[in-house]
N, C-alpha and C positions, 0 to 999 in steps of 0.2 A: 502537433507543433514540433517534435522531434523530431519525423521525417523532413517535413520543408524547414528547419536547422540544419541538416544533413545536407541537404541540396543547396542550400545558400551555403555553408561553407565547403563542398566541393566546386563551385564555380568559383566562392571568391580566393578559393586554392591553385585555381588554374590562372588566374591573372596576378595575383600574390604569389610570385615561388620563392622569396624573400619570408622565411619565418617572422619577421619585427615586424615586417610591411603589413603581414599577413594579421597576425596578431593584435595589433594596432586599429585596423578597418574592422574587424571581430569585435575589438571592446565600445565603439564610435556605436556599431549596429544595436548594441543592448542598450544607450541611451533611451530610446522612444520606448523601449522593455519598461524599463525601472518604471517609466512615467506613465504607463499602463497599469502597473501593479500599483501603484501609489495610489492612483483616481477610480479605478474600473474595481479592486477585486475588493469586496467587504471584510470588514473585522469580522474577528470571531463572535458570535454574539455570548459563548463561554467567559471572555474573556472580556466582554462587553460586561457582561450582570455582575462579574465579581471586582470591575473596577467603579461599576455604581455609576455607568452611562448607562439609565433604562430606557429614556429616550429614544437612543439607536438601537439596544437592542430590542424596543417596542418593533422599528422602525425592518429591521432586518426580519424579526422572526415572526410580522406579519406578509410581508413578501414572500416568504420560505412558504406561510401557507396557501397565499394564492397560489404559487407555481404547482400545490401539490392537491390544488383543489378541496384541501382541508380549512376548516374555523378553528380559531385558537379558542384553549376552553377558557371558560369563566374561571375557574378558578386561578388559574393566570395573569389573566386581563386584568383580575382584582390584585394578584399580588402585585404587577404591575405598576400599577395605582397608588396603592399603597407606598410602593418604596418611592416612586414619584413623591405625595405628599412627605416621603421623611427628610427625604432631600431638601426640599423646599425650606427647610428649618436647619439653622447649622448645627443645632443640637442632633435631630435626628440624625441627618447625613453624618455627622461625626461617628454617632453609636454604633452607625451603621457600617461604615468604613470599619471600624476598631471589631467587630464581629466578621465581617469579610475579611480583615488579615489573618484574625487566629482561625479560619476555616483554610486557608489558603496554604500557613504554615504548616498546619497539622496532615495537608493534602501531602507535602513536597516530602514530609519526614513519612512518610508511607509510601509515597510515587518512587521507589528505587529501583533502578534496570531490574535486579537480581531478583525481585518478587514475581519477574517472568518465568522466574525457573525455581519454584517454590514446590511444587508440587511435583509426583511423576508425572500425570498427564501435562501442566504445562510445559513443563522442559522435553517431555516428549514429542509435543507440539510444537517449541519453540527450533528443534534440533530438526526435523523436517522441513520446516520453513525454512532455515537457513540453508540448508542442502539444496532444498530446491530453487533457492536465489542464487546460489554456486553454480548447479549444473545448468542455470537458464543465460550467467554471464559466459561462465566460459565458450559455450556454443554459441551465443551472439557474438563476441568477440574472435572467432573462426570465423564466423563469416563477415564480420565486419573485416579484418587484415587478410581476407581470403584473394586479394587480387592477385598477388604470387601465384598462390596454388593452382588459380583457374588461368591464370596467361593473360589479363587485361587489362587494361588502363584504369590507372587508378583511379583518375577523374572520373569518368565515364561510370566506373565500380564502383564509386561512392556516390554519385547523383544518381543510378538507378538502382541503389538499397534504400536511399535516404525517399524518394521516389514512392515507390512500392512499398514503405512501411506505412506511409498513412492508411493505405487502406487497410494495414493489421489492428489499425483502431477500431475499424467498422468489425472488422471480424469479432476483436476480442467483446464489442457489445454484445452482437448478435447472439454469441454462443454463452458471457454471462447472463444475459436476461432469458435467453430460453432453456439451455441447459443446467446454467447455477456454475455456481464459479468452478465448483469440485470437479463435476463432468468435463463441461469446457476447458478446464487448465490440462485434466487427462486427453482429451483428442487432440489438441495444440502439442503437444509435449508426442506423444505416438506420429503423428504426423512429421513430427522434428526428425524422428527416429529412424523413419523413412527416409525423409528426404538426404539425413546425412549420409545414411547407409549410402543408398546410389551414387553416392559421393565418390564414393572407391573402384566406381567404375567406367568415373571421368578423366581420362586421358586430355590437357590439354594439346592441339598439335593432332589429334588424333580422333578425338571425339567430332559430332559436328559443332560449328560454334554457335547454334542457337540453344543446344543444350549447357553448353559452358559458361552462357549468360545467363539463361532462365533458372537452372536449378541454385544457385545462391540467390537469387532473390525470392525464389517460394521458400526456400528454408528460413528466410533472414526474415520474410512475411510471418511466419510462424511463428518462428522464436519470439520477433516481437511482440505480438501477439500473447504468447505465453505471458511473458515480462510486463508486458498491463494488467494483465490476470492475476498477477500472484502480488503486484501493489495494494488491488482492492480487496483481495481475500487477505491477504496480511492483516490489512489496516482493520477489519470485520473483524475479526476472529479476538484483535485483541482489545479487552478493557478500554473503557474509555478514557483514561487517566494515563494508559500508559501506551496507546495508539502512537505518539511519536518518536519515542524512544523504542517500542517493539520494531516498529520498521526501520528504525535505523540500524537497531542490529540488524536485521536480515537484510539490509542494502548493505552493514558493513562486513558480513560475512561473504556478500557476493563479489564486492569490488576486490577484498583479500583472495579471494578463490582465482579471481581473473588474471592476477600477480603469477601463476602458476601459469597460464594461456604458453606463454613463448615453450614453457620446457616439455607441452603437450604438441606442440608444432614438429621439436623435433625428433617426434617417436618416427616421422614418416622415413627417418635416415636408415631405420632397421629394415624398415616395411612400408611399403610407399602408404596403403588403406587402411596402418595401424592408427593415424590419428584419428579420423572418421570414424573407424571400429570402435574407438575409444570413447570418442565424444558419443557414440551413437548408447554404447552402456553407461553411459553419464547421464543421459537423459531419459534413459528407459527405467531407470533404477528410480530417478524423480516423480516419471510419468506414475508408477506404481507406488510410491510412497504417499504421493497425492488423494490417493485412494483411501487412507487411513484418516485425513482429517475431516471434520466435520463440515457440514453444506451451512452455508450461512444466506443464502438466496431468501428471503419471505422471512427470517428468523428475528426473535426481538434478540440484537447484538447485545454481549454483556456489559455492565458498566462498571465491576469491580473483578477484584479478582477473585475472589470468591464464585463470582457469576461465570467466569472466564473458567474454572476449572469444572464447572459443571455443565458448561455450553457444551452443545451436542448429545448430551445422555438424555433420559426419559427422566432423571430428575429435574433436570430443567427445563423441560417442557412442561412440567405438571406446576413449577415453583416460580418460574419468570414473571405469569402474570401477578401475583404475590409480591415482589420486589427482594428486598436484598435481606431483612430481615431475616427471613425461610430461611431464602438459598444458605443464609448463615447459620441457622440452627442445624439445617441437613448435612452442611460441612464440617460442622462440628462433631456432630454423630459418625461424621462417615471418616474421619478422625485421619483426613490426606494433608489436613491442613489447618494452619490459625485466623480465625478471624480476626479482621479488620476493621470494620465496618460496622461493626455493632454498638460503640462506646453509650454512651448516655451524655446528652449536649445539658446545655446549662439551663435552658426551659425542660427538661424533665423527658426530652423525647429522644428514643433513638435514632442513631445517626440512619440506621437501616432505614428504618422509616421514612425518615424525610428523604433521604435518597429514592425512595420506590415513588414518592409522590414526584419529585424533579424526574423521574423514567419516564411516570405515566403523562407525566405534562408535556414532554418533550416528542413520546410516542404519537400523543393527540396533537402536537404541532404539524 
């Protein structure tokens, strides 16, 4: 959907050269948007159970299993059931609501950005992520304001990147389902590195011009490519409580990085191939830091942070299927960090606990 946004607003750039005009016929086009995501895209079914619509989210997270050829288990279907009948009784629904808020508040006074970077591994994790959201902007953004560099029309240069990125969607599938994100993001990123390299020894004026067109859009294919890549490994990697807020920092660390794009433009005043040299170590540096984080492809994702600090090691493989209890006792021995997750609720049962049964329910969805 990106690329053909891209194409629709380089055509409706060439008939709008009026910025208001331009701008105006841009905000008219995301009306029938809005009214898409309003009727077409479903709630969360998260955000369904903890506002005590079980209906819907009966309704959603039996869909979820047809699409994935699984049965929802029983033990589900019956809790299911259950808060159905509580509801039904304005006493139950009440109790029930009044339990669902202090789960929800106790969630948010725990859910704080900064427990992203609580640990060495995760702040070491988290500091690579964002690097590599840096070096994946700044290089898109070369070749996206690349029509200067390469001598071509603008129009023309932003209808065949916007063009040519859909298919870095196909790519960026192909290579996470068969390779795994980790691999995949490393040959997207090496590829980039290449292709920017040859950059430096594109003469517009001088070169031929089917190479002056082609090589920014295999690069711009790439990068973007990369840039679907590191959404879905971001979003995997981290907890599930803090999945929105982990990728906004590393979207907000990239967009800040891109802020710097113009003052990498003009190294070429020193040395015409010093910015591609540059961009080309920008990315080669991400391609290999890529390398250090853990494959998340076939993996049970963490859903605390305690889970998140030990995803990827051989204690989490041995302790996932366990639930959050373990991984809490082994965190605590292995003394990187405080548990969270462990407290003792008001029927007598560990938070851990009931946490690993909502995994295992979820898992089996």
């Amino acid at each position: 959907m990106w690329g053909l946004s891209t194409c629709v607003a380089a055509v409706v750039s060439y008939f709008f050269r009026i910025w208001q005009h331009y701008t105006i016929f841009i905000a008219l086009l995301n009306v029938p948007g809005i009214a898409l995501l309003l009727f077409l895209i479903p709630e969360s079914p998260r955000w369904l159970y903890a506002k005590g619509h079980y209906k819907a989210f009966r309704r959603i997270v039996h869909h979820m299993t047809r699409q994935n050829g699984k049965q929802l288990s029983n033990d589900l279907q019956q809790e299911i059931e259950k808060l159905e009948e509580q509801k039904s009784t304005a006493s139950g629904f009440v109790e029930r609501m009044k339990e669902a808020s202090v789960g929800m508040v106790g969630d948010l006074r725990k859910s704080q950005f900064w427990m992203l970077f609580s640990t060495w591994r995760l702040f070491a994790r988290m500091a690579i992520l964002c690097y590599i959201w840096s070096a994946n902007v700044v290089t898109y953004y070369a070749f996206l304001f690349g029509s200067d560099i390469f001598g071509v029309d603008i129009h023309i240069y932003t209808f065949m990147l916007g063009f040519f990125e859909m298919p870095a969607s196909l790519l960026c599938m192909l290579l996470a389902n068969f390779c795994g994100r980790r691999l995949g993001n490393f040959i997207m990123l090496m590829l980039t590195v290449v292709s920017v390299s040859v950059t430096c020894f594109v003469t517009p004026g001088r070169s031929p011009q089917v190479v002056v067109y082609l090589l920014p859009i295999i690069g711009r294919t790439l990068i973007s490519a990369a840039f679907l890549n590191i959404y879905l490994w971001h979003v995997e990697l981290m907890p599930t409580v803090y999945r929105n807020v982990g990728l906004g920092i590393g979207s907000a660390s990239g967009r800040m990085a891109g802020i710097f794009f113009p003052y990498f433009d003009n190294l070429s005043v020193f040395w015409p191939p010093l910015t591609s040299l540059t961009l080309a170590v920008i990315s080669l540096i991400a391609a290999l830091l890529s390398a250090l984080l853990p494959e998340t492809k076939g993996q049970l994702l963490p859903d605390s942070i305690e889970e998140a600090h030990l995803f990827g090691t051989k204690q989490y493989k041995h302790l996932a299927p366990t639930g959050t209890a373990e991984l809490q006792l082994k965190l605590g021995e292995d003394g990187d960090a405080t548990a969270h997750s462990g407290e003792t609720t008001p029927n007598g049962e560990s938070s851990g606990e009931s946490l690993s049964e909502d995994n295992k329910n979820e898992a089996e969805a």
